[in-house]
KEZA-565374 format. One line per 3 residues: number of its first residue (from 1); for each residue x, y, z of C-alpha. Coordinates in steps of 0.5 Angstrom, whole numbers, plus 500, padded with zeros to 3 digits. Layout:
<atoms>
NUM	X/Y/Z | ...
</atoms>
This chain:
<atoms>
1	500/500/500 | 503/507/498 | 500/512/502
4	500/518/496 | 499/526/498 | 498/525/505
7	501/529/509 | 508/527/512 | 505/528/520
10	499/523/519 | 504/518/515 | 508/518/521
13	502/517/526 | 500/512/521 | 507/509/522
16	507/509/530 | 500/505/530 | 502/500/525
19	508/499/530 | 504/496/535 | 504/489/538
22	498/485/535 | 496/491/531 | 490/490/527
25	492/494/519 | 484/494/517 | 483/497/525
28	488/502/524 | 486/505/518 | 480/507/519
31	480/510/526 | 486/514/523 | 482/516/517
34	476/518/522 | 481/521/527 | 484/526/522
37	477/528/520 | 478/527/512 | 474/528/506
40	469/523/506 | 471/520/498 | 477/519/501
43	475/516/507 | 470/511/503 | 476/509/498
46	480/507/504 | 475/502/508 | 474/500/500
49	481/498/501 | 481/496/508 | 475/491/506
52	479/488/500 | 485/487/505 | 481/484/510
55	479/479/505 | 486/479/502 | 489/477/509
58	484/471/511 | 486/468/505 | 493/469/505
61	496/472/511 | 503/471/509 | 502/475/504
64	499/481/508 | 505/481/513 | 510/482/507
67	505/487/504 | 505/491/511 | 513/491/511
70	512/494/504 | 507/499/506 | 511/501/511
73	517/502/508 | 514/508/503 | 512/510/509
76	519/512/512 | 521/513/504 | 516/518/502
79	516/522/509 | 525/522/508 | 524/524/501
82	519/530/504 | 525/533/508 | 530/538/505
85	537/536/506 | 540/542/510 | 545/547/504
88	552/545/504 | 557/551/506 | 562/554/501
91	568/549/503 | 564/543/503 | 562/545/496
94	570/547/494 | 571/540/496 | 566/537/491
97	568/540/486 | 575/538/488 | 573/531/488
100	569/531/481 | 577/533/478 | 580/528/483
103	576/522/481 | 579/524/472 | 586/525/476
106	586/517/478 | 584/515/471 | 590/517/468
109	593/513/472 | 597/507/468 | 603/504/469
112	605/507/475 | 604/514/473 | 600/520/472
115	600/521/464 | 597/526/459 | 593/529/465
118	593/537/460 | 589/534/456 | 585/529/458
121	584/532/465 | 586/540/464 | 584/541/458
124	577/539/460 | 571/544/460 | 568/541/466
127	574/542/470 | 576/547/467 | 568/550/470
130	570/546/477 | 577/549/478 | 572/556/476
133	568/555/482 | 573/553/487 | 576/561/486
136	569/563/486 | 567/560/493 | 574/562/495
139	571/570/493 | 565/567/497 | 560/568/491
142	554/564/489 | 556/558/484 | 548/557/481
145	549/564/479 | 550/562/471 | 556/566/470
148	558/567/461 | 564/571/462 | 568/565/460
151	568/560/454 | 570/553/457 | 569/549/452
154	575/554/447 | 580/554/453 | 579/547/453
157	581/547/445 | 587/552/447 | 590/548/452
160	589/541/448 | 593/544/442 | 598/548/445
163	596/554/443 | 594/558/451 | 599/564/451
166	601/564/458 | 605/571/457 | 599/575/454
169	594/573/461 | 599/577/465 | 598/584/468
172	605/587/472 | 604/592/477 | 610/596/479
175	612/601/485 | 613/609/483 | 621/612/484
178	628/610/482 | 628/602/486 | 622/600/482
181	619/593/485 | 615/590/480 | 609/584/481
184	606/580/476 | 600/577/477 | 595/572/473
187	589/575/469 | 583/570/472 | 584/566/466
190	590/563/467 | 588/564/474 | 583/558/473
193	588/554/469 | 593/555/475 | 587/552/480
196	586/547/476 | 593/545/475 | 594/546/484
199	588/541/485 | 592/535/480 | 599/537/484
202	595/536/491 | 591/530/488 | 597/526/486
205	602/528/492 | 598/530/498 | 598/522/500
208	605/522/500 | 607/528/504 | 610/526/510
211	608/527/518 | 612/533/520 | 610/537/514
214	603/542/517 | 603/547/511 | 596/547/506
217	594/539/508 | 587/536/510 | 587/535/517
220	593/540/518 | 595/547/519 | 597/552/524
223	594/549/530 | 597/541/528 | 603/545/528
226	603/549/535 | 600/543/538 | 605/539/535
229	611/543/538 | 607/543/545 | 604/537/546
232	609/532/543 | 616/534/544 | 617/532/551
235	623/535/555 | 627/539/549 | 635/541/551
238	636/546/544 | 632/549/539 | 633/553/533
241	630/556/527 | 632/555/519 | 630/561/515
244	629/559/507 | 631/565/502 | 630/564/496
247	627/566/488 | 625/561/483 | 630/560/479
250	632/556/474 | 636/551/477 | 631/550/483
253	626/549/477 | 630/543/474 | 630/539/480
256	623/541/482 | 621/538/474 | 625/532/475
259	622/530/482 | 615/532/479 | 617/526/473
262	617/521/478 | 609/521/478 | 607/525/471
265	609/523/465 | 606/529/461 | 610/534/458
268	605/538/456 | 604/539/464 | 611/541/464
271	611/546/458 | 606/550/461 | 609/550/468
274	615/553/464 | 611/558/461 | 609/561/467
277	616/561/469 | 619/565/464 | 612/570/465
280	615/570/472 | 607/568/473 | 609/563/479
283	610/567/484 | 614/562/487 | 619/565/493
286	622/561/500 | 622/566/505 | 620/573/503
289	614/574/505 | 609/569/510 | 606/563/506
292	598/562/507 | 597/569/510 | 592/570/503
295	598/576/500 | 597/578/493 | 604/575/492
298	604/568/493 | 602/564/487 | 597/559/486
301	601/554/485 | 606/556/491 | 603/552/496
304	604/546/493 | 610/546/488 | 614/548/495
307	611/542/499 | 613/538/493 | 621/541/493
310	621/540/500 | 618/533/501 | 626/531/500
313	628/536/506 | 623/531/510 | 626/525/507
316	633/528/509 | 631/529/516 | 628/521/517
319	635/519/514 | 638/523/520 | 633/522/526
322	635/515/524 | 642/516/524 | 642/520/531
325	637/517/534 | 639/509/532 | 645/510/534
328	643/512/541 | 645/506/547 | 641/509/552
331	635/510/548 | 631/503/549 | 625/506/549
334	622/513/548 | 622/517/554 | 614/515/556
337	616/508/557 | 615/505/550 | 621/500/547
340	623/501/540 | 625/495/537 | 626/498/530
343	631/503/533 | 635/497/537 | 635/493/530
346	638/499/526 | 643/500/533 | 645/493/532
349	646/494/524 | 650/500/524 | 654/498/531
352	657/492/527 | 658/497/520 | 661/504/524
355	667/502/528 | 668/510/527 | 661/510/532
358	663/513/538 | 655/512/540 | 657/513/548
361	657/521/547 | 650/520/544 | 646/520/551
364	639/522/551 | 639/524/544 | 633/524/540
367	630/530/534 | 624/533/533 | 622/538/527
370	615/541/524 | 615/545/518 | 610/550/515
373	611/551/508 | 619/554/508 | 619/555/515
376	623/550/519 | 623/548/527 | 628/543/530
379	629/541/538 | 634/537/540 | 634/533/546
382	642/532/548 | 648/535/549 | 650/541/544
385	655/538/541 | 651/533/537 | 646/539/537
388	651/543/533 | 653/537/529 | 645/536/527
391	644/543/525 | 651/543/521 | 648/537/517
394	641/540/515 | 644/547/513 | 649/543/508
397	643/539/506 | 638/545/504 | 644/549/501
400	648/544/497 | 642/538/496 | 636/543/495
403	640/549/493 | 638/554/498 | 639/561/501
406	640/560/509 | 640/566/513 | 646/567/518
409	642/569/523 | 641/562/524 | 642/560/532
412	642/555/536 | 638/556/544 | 638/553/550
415	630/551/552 | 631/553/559 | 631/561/561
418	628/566/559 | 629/565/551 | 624/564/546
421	624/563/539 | 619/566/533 | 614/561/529
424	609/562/525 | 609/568/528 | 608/566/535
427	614/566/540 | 615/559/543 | 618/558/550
430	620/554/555 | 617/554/562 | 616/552/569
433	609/549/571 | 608/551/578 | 606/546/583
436	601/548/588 | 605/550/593 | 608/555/589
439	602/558/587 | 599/559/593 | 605/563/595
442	605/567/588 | 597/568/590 | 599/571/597
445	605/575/594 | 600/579/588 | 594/580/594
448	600/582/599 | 602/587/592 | 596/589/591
451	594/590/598 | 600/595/599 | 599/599/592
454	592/600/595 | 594/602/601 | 599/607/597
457	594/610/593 | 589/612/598 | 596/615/602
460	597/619/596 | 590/620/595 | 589/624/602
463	596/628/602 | 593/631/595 | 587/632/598
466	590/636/604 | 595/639/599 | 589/642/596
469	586/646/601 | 593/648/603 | 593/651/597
472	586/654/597 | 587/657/604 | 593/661/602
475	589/664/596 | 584/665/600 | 589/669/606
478	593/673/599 | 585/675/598 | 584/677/605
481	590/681/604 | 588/686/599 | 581/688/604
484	584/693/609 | 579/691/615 | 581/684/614
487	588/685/614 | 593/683/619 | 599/687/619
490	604/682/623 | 603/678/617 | 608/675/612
493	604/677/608 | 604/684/609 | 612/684/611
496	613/681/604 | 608/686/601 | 613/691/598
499	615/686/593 | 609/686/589 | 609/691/583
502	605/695/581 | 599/693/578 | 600/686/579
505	593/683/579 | 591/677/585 | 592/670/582
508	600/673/578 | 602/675/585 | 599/669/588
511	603/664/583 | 610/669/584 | 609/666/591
514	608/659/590 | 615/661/585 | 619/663/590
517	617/657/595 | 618/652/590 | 625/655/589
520	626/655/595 | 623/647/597 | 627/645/591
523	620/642/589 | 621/644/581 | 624/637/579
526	618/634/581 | 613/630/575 | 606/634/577
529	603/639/580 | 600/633/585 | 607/631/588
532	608/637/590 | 603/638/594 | 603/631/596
535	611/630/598 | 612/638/599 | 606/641/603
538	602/635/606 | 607/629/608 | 612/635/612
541	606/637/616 | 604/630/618 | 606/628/624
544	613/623/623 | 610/617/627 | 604/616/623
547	609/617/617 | 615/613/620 | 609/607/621
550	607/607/613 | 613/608/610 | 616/602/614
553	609/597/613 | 610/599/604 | 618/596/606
556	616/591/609 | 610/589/604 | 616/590/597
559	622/586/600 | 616/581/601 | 613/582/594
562	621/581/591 | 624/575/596 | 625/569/592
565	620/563/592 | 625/558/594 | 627/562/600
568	619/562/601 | 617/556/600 | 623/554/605
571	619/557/611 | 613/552/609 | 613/547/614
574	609/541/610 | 613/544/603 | 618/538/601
577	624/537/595 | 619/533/592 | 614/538/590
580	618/539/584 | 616/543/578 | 614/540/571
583	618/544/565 | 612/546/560 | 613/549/553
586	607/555/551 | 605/558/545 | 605/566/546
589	602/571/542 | 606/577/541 | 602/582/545
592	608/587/544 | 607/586/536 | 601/587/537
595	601/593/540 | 606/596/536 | 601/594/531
598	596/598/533 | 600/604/534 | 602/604/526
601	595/603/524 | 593/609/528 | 589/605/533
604	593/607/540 | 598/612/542 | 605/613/544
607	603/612/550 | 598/607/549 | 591/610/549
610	586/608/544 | 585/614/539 | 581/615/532
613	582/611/526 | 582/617/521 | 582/614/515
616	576/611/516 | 571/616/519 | 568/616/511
619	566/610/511 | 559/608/513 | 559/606/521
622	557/599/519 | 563/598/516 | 567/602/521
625	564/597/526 | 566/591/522 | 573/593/521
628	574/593/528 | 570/587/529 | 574/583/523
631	580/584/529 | 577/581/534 | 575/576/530
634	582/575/528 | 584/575/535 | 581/571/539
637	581/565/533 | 589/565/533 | 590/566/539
640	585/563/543 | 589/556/546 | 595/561/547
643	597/561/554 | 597/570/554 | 589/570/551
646	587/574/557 | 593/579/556 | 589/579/548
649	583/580/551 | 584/586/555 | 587/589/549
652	581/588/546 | 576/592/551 | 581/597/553
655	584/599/546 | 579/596/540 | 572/598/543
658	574/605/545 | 578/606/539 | 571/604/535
661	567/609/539 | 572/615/538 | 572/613/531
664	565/615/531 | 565/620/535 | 570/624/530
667	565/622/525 | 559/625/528 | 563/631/532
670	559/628/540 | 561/626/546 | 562/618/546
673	558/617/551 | 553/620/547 | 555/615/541
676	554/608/546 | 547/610/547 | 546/611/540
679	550/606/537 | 548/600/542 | 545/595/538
682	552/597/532 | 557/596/537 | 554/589/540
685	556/588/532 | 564/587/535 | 564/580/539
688	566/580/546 | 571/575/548 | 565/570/551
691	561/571/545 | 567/568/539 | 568/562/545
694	562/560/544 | 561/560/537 | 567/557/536
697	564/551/540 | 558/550/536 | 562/550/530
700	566/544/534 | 559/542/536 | 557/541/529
703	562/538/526 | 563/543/520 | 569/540/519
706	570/543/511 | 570/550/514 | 576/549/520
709	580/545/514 | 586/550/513 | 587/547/506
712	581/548/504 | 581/556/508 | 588/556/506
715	590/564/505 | 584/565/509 | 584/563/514
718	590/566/516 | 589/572/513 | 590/579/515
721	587/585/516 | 588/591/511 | 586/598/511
724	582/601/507 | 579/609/505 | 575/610/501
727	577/614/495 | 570/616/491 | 563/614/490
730	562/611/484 | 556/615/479 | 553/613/473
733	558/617/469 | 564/614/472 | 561/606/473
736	565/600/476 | 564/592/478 | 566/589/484
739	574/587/483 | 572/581/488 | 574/574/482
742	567/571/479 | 562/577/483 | 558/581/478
745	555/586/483 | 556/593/481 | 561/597/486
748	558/603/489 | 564/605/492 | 572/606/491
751	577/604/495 | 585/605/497 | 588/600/499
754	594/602/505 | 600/599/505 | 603/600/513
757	607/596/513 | 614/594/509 | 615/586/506
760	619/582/511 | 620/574/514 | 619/572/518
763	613/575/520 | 609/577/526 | 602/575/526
766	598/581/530 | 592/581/526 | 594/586/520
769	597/584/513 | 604/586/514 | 607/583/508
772	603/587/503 | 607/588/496 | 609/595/496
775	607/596/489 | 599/596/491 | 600/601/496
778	595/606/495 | 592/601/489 | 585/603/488
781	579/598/488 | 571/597/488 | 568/593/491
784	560/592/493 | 558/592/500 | 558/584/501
787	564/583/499 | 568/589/503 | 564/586/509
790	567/579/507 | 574/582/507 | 574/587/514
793	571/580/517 | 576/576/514 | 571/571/510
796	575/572/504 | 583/576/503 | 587/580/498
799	587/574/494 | 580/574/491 | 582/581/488
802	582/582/481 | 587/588/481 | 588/588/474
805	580/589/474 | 581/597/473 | 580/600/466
</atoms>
């Protein structure tokens, strides 16, 4: 029985009865049709049915239970096909896409290796459409939209014969002055060419990369790698950094094509690439500029053509991990206890090989490293000896082998003490996890701190106070002076009154007076008008006991405060040696960067209070607010597992929001009180701490695993914030599309993009895009009201752009 044009809700009903123990179907039916009141004809027409299954059941009540289990079956069918499936987000769409190329990519696999993949799988118009979407949902525009800017089926045909001229789809932006910096960047159609060819790349080579590799890979990223570093190197003795610098060069290129042929066999693959290289369209760097942060600069294919190239790097420093960790003799298990049989069989091998192997030196030694694109982090677990000789081994494997740049401010730490090492923008350092006790007596020494400065402030409060009404008690007796009944004549005052000049009003006598004192206390070094009154009127009238008492109970509180723990924790009667401290590594965000930052782009002073942002007060108070929030965002999405996020999150309620709120009050010339009432609901738009918190859980809740994927979000995710100010207002006779790849929106308005700050690596991460291309300051841009938004908030980067869009 198929229940057609029910409702879902009396199918459901209708299945919850029939589930019932010794439930009679013909019962069933009818009570559930008079129940629902339906129309009389279908009524009738179902006990007709009812009284023709009745029958049918009598005679052969196997075949009813078989059509019962069928009936209930369309039931559950029918109601699920009624349901709407839940749309899928841009990063899930992204992947599907990318699946639909990887499915063409795997057909091409013949006789250990990927063959003609430019035309059978480039060369394809739905690839070539599929490679289209991926760059629109990176730009966070509708895919349904039917777009006919681009004739697939003829890039296609280019493609297949050879005939696409990389050169012609360029467009260079340079630098004005003597030192031109020249950028050149791809037209979109050699853009879609490149995304096509990035996602084959992937495809092929991702299941290969090996473990310590964290740049552009599912399931792998910034957080993998911070994590990595914290969590999984235990007890750490050295560590250092390599910095890479290097341009793509014809040499590299070689090596890079001859790996490549290990997996590809496709010469017109291969042709292209070396195309895009002598167009200088590759845009393929080691260092100069952070990977991943979405800058123009960074090519399409750096990603993965740098994974690639570095793949040899990781197999290298297996080679050398085995070499200096198998030969260890003390090492028969990792430091969690667990054995490692393969490390004793390659001791065993190479013992009986090496009669040069001095393996006694090799106490302890074990080698850790995690690489993010072209940024390298070791740690050493030795002496550093054998630290030294690690680091000799790499650099002349990365120099001679791979034939790269290495800076020479290569150096290598101690873990222990105060040093801290940069990565990926953070600051890693190792440090003392305090044990109970010694957080008890930091706990008393902050509240003894703290009880000492209120007891100083609410001194110093006093003393001014009575300072004060010094200072109004002589004005008041120089005014007295000048009536003649109330004048005294054995005064000072009167005995000093032939010093006054003629003329000379009140308040310029009285401030002659307070300059002759001043001079004669010696008071004119003091800071303020207030430790005057303090130090130099109110205290020397105090009595000396009542001084004498507070200045001995403020001693006693600092050599407390600055005593050291050890000593402390020693009068402890139930502290023993065994309570040691644990050693832990911690991710630090770095706050002064940060607040270096905000005072570059205009958001705090040099003192460090918030101020207006200038170059935004044109634009609307919408836009104001997201771009304070898109910070915020930023902020608290980076930082929020870092151990210093409270220092985070104070700057963002003592300098963002205050800095928003001026920003507004400079626009509309009133007080900021004034703007906070008015603009309550607006500025509810900038999340608090709280709010980004649980909207991060609900994401983890919810599984949204395509949209945390970095390599999905990779040049998103990361990306920073740039400063805009609008240019201009776009009318009828000076018309402009949004610049945003793929968006057909009209722009209603124009903006300048600022370059605040000069390209270098590495970088600090601090929320902004500090690593812009000097050739795009001041570089002018449409865009429509979505995507300007999606830029502020960080949903899309600098990399969506078309900057050769401008006409």
């Amino acid at each position: 029985m198929r229940l057609v044009g029910l409702p879902s809700v009396y199918k459901a009903n209708l299945l919850k009865c029939a589930i019932r123990p010794s439930a009679n179907v013909t019962q069933i039916i009818s009570s559930f049709f008079i129940n629902i009141g339906e129309s009389s004809k279908t009524s009738q027409s179902f006990r007709d049915y009812s009284s023709a299954t009745a029958v049918n059941d009598d005679s052969n009540k196997d075949a009813g239970k078989m059509t019962l289990a069928m009936n209930l079956a369309c039931v559950v069918e029918e109601s699920s096909c009624v349901d709407e499936r839940k749309p899928k987000s841009r990063m899930e769409l992204k992947r599907y896409c990318e699946l639909r190329i990887k499915k063409r990519v795997k057909e091409q696999y013949m006789d250990g290796k990927f063959q003609d993949l430019m035309t059978k799988v480039i060369a394809n118009p739905d690839t070539l459409q599929d490679a289209y979407n991926c760059i629109r949902l990176n730009s966070n525009v509708d895919i349904s939209i039917n777009n006919d800017r681009f004739d697939f089926s003829s890039m296609a045909e280019e493609l297949c014969s050879g005939s696409f001229d990389v050169k012609v789809n360029t467009f260079s932006i340079s630098t004005k002055g003597a030192n031109k910096e020249t950028l050149v960047l791809p037209t979109l159609r050699l853009k879609i060419v490149q995304e096509a060819i990035r996602i084959i790349l992937e495809v092929i080579y991702k299941p290969y990369f090996s473990k310590i590799s964290h740049g552009c890979r599912s399931g792998r990223g910034h957080s993998s790698a911070l994590k990595y570093i914290s969590k999984e190197i235990s007890n750490p003795d050295w560590w250092f950094t390599v910095h890479i610098n290097k341009k793509l060069d014809a040499c590299v290129l070689a090596k890079l094509i001859s790996i490549m042929e290990g997996k590809i066999e496709d010469p017109s693959l291969y042709a292209i690439i070396h195309s895009m290289f002598d167009a200088q369209i590759l845009n393929l760097e080691f260092g100069g500029f952070p990977k991943g942060h979405g800058l123009p600069q960074e090519g399409v294919l750096s990603a993965i053509l740098i994974n690639i190239y570095l793949d040899l790097f990781d197999r290298e420093f297996y080679r050398l991990s085995m070499k200096y960790e198998a030969l260890d003799p003390s090492i028969h298990s990792n430091r969690d206890g667990s054995y490692s049989m393969l490390r004793s069989w390659f001791r065993r091998q190479l013992k009986d090989n090496d009669l040069n192997c001095h393996s006694e030196n090799n106490i302890g030694i074990r080698v850790h490293s995690c690489r993010f694109m072209d940024e390298i982090f070791f740690a050493i677990s030795g002496s550093e000896e054998v630290a030294l000789s690690f680091k000799s081994e790499i650099l002349n494997y990365l120099r001679n082998s791979l034939h790269l740049d290495i800076d020479n401010q290569t150096e290598l730490l101690p873990c222990e003490g105060p040093q801290e090492i940069r990565f990926l923008g953070y600051l890693v350092r190792r440090s003392i996890k305090e044990s109970p006790a010694v957080k008890a007596v930091h706990k008393l020494k902050e509240k003894v701190e703290l009880f000492a400065l209120q007891k100083q402030e609410a001194w110093n409060a006093g003393t001014i106070r009575i300072g004060k009404k010094w200072l109004g008690h002589g004005l008041k007796k120089v005014k007295e002076s000048e009536i003649k009944h109330l004048a005294d004549s054995n005064s000072v005052l009167s005995q000093i009154s032939h010093l006054r000049k003629a003329g000379m009003e009140t308040d310029h006598w009285y401030k002659h007076l307070l300059k002759i004192w001043m001079q004669d206390v010696k008071a004119k070094a003091a800071k303020s008008e207030e430790i005057i009154l303090s130090k130099y009127v109110a205290e020397p009238s105090l009595p000396q006991e009542l001084k004498d008492s507070f200045y001995e109970f403020q001693r006693c509180a600092e050599e407390y405060v600055s005593a050291e723990t050890a000593s402390t924790l020693a009068l402890m009667p139930n502290y023993s040696s065994s309570c040691d401290s644990e050693t832990t590594t911690e991710i630090i965000a770095p706050v002064n960067a940060i607040k270096k930052r905000l005072l570059r782009y205009g958001l705090a002073t040099n003192d460090g209070y918030p101020r207006t942002t200038t170059l935004l007060i044109l634009q609307d108070n919408i836009q104001i607010i997201d771009w304070f929030s898109g910070v915020v965002r930023r902020w608290l999405r980076w930082w929020s597992e870092c151990d210093n996020v409270n220092e985070v999150k104070l700057l963002i309620s003592d300098q963002l929001r205050k800095s928003c709120i001026r920003t507004l009050a400079a626009k509309y010339r009133i007080h900021e009180n004034e703007i906070e009432k008015r603009f309550d609901s607006e500025l509810s738009r900038i999340p608090s701490t709280q709010e980004i918190e649980q909207e991060m859980a609900y994401e983890k809740s919810n599984n949204q695993v395509f949209d945390n994927d970095e390599a999905l979000m990779y040049g998103i995710s990361y990306s920073g914030l740039c400063l805009l100010s609008l240019a201009r207002m776009v009318t009828e006779s000076r018309p402009c599309n949004c610049f945003v790849m793929g968006c057909p929106s009209p722009a209603p308005s124009v903006y300048t993009l600022h370059v605040m700050e000069r390209q270098k690596f590495p970088g600090w991460k601090t929320g902004f895009s500090s690593c812009i291309h000097p050739s795009l300051n001041r570089r002018r841009i449409g865009l429509c009201k979505q995507h300007l938004k999606d830029l502020y908030l960080g949903n899309i980067s600098l990399q969506s752009i078309d900057f050769g869009a401008w006409n």
